[in-house]
KOLGU-338194 format. One line per field, with one value per atom (N, C-alpha, C): atom name; residue in three letters; residue number from 0; x, y, z. Coordinates in Angstrom, 1 decimal, decimal comma. Layout:
KOLGU-338194
a c(CA	...)
r c(ALA	...)
k c(NUM	...)
X c(X	...)
Y c(Y	...)
Z c(Z	...)
This chain:
KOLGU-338194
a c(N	CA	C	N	CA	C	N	CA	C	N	CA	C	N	CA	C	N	CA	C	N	CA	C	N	CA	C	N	CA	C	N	CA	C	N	CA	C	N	CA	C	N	CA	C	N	CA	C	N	CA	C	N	CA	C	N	CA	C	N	CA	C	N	CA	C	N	CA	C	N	CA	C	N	CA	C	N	CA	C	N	CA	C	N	CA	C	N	CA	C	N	CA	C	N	CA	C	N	CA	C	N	CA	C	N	CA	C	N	CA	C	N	CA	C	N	CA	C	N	CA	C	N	CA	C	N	CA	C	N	CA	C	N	CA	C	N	CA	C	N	CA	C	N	CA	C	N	CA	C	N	CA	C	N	CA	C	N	CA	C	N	CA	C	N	CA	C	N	CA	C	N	CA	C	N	CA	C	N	CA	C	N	CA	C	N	CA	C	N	CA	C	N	CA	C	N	CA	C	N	CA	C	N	CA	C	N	CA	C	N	CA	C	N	CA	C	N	CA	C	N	CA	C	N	CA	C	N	CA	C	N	CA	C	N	CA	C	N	CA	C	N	CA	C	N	CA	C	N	CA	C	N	CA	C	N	CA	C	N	CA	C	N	CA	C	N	CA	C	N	CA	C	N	CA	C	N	CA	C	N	CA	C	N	CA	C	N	CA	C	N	CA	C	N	CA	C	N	CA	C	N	CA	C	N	CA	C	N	CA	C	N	CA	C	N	CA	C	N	CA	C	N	CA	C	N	CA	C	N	CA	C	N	CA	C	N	CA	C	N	CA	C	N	CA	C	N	CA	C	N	CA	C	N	CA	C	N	CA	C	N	CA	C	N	CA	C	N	CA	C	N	CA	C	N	CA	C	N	CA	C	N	CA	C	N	CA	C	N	CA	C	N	CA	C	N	CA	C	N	CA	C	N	CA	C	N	CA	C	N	CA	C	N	CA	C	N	CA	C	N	CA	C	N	CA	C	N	CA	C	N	CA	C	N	CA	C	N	CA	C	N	CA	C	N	CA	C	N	CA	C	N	CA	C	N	CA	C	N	CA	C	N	CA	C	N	CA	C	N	CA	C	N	CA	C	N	CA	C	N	CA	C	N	CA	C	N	CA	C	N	CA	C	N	CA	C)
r c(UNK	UNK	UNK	UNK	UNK	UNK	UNK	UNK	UNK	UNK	UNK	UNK	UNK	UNK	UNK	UNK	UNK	UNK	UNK	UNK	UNK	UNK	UNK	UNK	UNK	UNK	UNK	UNK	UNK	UNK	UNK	UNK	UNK	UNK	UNK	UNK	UNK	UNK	UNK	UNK	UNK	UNK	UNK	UNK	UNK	UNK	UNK	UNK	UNK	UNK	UNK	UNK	UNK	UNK	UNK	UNK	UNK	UNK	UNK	UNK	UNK	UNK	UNK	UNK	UNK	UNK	UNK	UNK	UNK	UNK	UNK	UNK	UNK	UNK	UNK	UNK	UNK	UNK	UNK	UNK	UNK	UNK	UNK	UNK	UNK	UNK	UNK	UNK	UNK	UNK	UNK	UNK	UNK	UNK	UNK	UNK	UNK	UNK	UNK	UNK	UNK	UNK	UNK	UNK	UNK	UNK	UNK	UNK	UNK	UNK	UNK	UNK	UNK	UNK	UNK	UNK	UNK	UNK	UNK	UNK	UNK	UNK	UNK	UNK	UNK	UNK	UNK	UNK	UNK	UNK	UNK	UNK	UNK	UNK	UNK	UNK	UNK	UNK	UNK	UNK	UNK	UNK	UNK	UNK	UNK	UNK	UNK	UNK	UNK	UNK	UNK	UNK	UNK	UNK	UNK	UNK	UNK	UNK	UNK	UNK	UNK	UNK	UNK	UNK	UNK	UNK	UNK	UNK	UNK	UNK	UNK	UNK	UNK	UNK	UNK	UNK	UNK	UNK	UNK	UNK	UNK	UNK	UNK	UNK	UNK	UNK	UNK	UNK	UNK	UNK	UNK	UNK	UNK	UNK	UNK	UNK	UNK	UNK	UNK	UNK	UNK	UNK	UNK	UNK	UNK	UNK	UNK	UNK	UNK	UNK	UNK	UNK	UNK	UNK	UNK	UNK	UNK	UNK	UNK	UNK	UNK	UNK	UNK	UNK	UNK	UNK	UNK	UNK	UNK	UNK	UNK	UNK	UNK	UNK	UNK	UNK	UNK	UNK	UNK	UNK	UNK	UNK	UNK	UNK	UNK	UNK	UNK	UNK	UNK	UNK	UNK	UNK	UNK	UNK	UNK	UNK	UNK	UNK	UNK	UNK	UNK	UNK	UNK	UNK	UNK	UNK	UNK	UNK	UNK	UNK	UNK	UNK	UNK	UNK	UNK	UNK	UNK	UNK	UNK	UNK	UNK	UNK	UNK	UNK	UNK	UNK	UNK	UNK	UNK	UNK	UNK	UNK	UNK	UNK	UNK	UNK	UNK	UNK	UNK	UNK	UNK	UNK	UNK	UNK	UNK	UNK	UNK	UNK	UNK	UNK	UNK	UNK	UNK	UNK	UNK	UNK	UNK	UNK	UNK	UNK	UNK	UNK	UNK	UNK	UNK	UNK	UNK	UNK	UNK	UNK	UNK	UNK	UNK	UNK	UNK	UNK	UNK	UNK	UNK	UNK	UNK	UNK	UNK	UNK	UNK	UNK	UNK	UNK	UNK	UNK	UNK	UNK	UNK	UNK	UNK	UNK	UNK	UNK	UNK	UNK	UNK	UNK	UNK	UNK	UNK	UNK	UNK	UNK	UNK	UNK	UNK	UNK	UNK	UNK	UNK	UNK	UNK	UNK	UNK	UNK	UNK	UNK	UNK	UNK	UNK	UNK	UNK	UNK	UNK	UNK	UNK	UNK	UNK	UNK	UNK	UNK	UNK	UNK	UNK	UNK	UNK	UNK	UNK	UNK	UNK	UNK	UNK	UNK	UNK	UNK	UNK	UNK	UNK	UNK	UNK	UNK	UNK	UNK	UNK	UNK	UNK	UNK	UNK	UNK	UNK	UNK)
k c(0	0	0	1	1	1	2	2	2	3	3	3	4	4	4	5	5	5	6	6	6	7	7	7	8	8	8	9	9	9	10	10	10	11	11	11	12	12	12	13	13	13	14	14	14	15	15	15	16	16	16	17	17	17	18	18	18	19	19	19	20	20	20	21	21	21	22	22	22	23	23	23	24	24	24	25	25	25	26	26	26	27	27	27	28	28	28	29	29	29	30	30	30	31	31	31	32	32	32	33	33	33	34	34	34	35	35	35	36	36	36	37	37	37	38	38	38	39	39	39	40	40	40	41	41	41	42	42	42	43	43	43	44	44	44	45	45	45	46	46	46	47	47	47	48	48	48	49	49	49	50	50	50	51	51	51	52	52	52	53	53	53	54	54	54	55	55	55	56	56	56	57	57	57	58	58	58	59	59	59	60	60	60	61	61	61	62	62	62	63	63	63	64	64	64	65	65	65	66	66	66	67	67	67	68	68	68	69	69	69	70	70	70	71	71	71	72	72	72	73	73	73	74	74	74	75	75	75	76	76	76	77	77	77	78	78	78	79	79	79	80	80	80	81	81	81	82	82	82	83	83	83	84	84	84	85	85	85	86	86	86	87	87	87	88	88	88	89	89	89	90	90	90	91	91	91	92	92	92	93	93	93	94	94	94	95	95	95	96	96	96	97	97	97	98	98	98	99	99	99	100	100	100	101	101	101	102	102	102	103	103	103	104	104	104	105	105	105	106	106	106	107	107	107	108	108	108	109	109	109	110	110	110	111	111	111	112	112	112	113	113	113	114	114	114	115	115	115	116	116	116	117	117	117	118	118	118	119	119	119	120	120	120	121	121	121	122	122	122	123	123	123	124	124	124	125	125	125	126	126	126	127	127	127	128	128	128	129	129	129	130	130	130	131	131	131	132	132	132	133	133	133	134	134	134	135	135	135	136	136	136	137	137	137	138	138	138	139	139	139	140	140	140	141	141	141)
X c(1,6	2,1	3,4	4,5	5,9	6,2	7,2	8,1	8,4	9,1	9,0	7,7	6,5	5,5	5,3	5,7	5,6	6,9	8,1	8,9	8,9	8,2	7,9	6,7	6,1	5,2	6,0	6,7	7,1	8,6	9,3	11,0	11,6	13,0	14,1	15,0	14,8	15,5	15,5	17,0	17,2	18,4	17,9	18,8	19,5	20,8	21,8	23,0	23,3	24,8	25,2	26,9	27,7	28,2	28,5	29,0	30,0	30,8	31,2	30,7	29,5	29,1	28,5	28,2	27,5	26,1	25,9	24,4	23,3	24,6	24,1	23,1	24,2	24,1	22,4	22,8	21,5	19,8	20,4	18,7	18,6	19,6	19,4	18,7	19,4	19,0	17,4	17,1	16,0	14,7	15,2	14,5	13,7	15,2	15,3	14,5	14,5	14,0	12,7	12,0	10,8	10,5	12,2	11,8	12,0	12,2	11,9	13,5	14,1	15,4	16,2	17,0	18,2	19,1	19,6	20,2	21,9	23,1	24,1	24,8	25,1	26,0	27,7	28,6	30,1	30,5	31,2	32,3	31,6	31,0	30,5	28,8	28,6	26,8	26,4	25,0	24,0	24,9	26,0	26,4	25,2	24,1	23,4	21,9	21,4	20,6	20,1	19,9	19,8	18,4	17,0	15,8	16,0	14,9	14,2	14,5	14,0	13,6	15,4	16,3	17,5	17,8	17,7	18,5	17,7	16,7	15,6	16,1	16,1	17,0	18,5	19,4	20,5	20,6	19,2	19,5	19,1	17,8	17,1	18,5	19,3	20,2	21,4	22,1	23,0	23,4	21,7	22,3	22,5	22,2	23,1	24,0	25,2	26,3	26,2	25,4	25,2	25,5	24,8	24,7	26,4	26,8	28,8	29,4	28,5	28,8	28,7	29,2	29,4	27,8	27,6	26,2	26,6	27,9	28,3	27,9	27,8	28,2	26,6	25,5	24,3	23,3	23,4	23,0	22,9	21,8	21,0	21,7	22,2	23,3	23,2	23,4	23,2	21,6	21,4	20,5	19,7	18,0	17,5	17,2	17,1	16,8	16,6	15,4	14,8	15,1	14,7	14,8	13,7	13,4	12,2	11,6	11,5	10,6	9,6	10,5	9,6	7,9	6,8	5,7	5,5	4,4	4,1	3,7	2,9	2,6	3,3	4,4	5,7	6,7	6,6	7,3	6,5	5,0	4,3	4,6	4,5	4,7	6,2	7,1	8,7	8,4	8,4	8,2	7,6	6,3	5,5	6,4	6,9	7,6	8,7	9,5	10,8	10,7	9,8	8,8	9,6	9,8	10,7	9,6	10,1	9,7	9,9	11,3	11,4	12,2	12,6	13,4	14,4	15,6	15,8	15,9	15,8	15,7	17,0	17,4	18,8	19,0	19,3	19,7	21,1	21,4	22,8	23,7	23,4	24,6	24,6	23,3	23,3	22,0	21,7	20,8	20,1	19,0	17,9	16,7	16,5	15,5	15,2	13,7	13,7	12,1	11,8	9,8	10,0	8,7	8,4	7,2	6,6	5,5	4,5	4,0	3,4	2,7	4,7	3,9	3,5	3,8	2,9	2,3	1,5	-0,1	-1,1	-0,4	-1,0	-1,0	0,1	-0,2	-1,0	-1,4	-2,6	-3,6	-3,9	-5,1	-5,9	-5,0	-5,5	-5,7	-4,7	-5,4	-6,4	-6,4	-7,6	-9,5	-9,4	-10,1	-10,4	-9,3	-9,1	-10,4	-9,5	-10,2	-11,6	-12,3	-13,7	-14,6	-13,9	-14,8	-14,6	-14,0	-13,4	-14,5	-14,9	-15,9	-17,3	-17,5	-18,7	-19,3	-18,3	-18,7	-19,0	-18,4	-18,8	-20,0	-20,3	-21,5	-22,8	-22,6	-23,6	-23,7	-22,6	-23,1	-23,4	-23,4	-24,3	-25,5)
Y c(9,4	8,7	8,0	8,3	7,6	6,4	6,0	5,6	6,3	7,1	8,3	8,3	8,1	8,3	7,2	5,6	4,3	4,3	5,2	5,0	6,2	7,2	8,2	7,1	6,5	6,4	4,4	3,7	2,4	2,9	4,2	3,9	3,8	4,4	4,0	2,8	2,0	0,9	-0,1	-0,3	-1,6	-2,3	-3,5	-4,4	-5,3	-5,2	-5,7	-6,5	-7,2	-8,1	-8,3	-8,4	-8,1	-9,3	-9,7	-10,0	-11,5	-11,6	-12,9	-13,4	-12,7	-13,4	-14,8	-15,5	-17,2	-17,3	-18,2	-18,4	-18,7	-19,0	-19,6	-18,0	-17,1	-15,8	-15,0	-15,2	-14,8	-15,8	-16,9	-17,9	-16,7	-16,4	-16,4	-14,6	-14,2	-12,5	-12,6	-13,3	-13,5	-14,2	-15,0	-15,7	-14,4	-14,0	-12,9	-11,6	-11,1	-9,9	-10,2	-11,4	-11,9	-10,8	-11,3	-10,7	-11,8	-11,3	-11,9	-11,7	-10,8	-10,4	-10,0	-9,1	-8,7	-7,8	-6,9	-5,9	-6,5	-6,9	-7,3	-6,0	-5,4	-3,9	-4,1	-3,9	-3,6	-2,1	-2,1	-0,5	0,5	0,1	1,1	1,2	0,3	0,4	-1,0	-0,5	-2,0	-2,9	-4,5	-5,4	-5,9	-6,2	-7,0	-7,4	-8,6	-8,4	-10,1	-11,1	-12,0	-12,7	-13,7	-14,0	-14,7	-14,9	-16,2	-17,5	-16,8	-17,7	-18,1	-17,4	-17,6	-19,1	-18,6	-19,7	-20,9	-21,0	-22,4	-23,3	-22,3	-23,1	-23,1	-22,6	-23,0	-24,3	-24,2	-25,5	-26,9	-26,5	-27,4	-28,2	-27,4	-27,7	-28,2	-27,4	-28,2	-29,1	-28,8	-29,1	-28,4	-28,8	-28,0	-27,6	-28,2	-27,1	-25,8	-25,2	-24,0	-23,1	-23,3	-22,8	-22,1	-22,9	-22,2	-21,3	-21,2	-20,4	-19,1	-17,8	-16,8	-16,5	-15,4	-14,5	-14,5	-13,7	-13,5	-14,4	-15,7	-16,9	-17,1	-17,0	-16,6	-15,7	-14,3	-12,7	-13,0	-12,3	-11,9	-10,4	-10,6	-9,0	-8,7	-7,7	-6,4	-6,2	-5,9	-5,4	-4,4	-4,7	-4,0	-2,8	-1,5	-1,0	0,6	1,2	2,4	3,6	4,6	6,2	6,0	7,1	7,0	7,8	8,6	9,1	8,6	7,3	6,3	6,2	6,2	6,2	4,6	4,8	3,1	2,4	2,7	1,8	1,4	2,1	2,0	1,0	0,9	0,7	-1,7	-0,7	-2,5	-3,2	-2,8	-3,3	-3,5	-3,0	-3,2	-4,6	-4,8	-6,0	-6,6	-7,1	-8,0	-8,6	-7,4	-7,7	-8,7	-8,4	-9,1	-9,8	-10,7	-11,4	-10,9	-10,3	-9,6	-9,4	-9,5	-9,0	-7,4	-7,4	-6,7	-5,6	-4,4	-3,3	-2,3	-2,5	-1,4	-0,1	1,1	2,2	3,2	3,9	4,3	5,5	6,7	8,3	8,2	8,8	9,2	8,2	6,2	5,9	5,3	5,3	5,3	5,0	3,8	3,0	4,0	4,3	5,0	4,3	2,7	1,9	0,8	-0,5	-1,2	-1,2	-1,6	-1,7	-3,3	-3,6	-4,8	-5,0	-5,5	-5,8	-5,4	-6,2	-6,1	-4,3	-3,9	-2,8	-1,7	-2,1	-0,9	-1,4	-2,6	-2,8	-2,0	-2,3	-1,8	-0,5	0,6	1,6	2,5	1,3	1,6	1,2	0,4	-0,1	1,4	1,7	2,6	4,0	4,5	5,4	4,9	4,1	3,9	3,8	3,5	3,4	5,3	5,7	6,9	7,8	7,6	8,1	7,8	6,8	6,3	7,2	7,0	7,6	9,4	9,9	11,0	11,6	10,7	10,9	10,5	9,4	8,8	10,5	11,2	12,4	13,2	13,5	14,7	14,8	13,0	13,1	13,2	12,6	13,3	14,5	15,4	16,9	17,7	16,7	17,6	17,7)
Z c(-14,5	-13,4	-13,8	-13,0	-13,3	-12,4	-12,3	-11,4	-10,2	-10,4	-9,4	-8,5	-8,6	-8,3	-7,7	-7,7	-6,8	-6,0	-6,3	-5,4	-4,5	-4,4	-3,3	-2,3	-2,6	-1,8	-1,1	-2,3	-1,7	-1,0	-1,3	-0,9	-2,1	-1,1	-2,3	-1,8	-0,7	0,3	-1,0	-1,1	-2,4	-1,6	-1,2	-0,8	-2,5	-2,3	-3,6	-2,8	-3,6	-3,4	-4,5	-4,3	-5,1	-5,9	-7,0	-8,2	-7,5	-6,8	-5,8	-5,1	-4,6	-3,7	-4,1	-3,2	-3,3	-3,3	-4,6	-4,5	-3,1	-1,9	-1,0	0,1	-0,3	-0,2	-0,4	-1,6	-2,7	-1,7	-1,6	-0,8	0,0	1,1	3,1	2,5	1,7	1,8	1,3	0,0	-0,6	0,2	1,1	2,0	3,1	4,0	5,1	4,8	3,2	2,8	2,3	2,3	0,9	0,0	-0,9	-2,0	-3,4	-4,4	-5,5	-6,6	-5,7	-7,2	-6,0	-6,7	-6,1	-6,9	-7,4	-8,4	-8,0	-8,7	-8,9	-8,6	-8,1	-7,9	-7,7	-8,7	-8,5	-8,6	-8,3	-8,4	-9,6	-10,7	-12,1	-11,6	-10,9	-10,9	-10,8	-11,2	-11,4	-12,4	-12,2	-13,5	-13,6	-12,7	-13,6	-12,2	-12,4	-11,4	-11,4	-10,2	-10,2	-9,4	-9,9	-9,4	-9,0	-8,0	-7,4	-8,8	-10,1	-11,2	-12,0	-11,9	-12,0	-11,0	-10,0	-8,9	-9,5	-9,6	-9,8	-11,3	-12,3	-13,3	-13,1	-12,1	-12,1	-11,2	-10,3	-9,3	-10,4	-11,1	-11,8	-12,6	-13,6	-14,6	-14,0	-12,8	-12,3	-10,9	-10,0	-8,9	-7,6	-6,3	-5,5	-5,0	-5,6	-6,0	-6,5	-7,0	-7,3	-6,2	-5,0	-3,6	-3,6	-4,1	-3,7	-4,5	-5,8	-7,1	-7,0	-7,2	-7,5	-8,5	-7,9	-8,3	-9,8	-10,4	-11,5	-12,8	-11,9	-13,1	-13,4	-12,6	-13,4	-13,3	-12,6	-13,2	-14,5	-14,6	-16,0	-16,1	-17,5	-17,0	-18,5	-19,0	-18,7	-17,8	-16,7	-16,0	-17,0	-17,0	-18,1	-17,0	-16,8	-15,8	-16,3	-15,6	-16,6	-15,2	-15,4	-15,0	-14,3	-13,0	-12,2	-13,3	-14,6	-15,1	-16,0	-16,1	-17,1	-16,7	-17,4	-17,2	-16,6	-15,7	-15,4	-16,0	-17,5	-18,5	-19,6	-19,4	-20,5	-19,5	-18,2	-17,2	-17,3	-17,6	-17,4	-19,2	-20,2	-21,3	-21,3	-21,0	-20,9	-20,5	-19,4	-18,2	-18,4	-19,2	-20,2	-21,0	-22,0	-23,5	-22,9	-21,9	-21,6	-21,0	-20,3	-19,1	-17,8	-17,5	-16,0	-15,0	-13,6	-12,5	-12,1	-12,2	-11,6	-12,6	-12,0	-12,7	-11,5	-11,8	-10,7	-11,5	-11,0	-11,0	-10,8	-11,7	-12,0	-12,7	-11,8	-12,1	-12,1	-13,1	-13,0	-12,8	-13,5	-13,2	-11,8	-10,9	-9,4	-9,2	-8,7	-8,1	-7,3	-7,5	-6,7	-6,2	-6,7	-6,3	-7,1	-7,2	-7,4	-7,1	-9,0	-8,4	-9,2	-8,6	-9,0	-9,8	-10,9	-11,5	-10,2	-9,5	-8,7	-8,1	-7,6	-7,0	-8,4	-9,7	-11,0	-10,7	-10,8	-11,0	-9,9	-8,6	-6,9	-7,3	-7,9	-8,0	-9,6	-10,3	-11,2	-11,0	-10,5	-9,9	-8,9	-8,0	-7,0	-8,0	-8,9	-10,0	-10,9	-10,8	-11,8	-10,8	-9,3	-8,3	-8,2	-8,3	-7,5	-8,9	-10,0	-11,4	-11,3	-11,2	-11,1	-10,0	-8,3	-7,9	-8,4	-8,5	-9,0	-10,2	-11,4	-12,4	-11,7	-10,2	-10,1	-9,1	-8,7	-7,8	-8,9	-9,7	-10,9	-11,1	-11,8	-12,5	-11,4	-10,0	-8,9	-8,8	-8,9	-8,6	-9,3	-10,9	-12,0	-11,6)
């Protein structure tokens, strides 16, 4: 089970903003979309990618001024971001090891999507339900 495999069934719809834009930017889309991140996208690709948990220690450390600041000035950048072929549990230890939410998803240089912790677990959880009844039928029709 890949990446590939949560993003056929979640989408490849990745809402991103760009590298000038305003922290204030970053709230209204984050708010508007309930999401959790956002991928940084300029002219080369993914620069970088900016959280819910970003904005909170930029607000914590400097304030609401932040709100007028440029995405750039605090993206988590280089963007860690893997291939839809990556396995899901190479996909959940990645994202443990580096305490991350999120990952966007990148062929060729080119943003193909965006999973979140959440949806690997939703879609191991349901293989692992699926696997059970799967063995709980076998062993009845021995």
């Amino acid at each position: 089970m890949t990446i590939a495999t949560v993003l056929a069934r979640k989408g490849h719809e990745v809402e991103t903003i760009a590298p000038a834009a305003s922290l204030r930017e970053v709230v209204g889309l984050l708010g508007q979309r309930r999401i959790g991140a956002l991928p940084v996208v300029d002219d080369s690709g993914v620069a970088g990618i900016v959280s819910e948990r970003d904005l909170i220690y930029a607000l914590r450390d400097h304030g609401p001024d932040v709100l007028d600041w440029p995405v750039a000035r605090i993206m988590s950048a280089p963007a860690l971001t893997v291939e839809s072929g990556l396995p899901i549990l190479s996909a959940l230890v990645l994202m443990t090891e580096r305490r991350i939410r999120h990952l966007p998803v990148v062929e060729d240089g080119r943003l193909v999507g965006i999973v979140s912790i959440g949806d690997l677990v939703k879609r191991r959880m349901e293989q692992m339900e699926a696997d059970a009844e799967a063995m709980l039928s076998y062993i009845q029709a021995g």
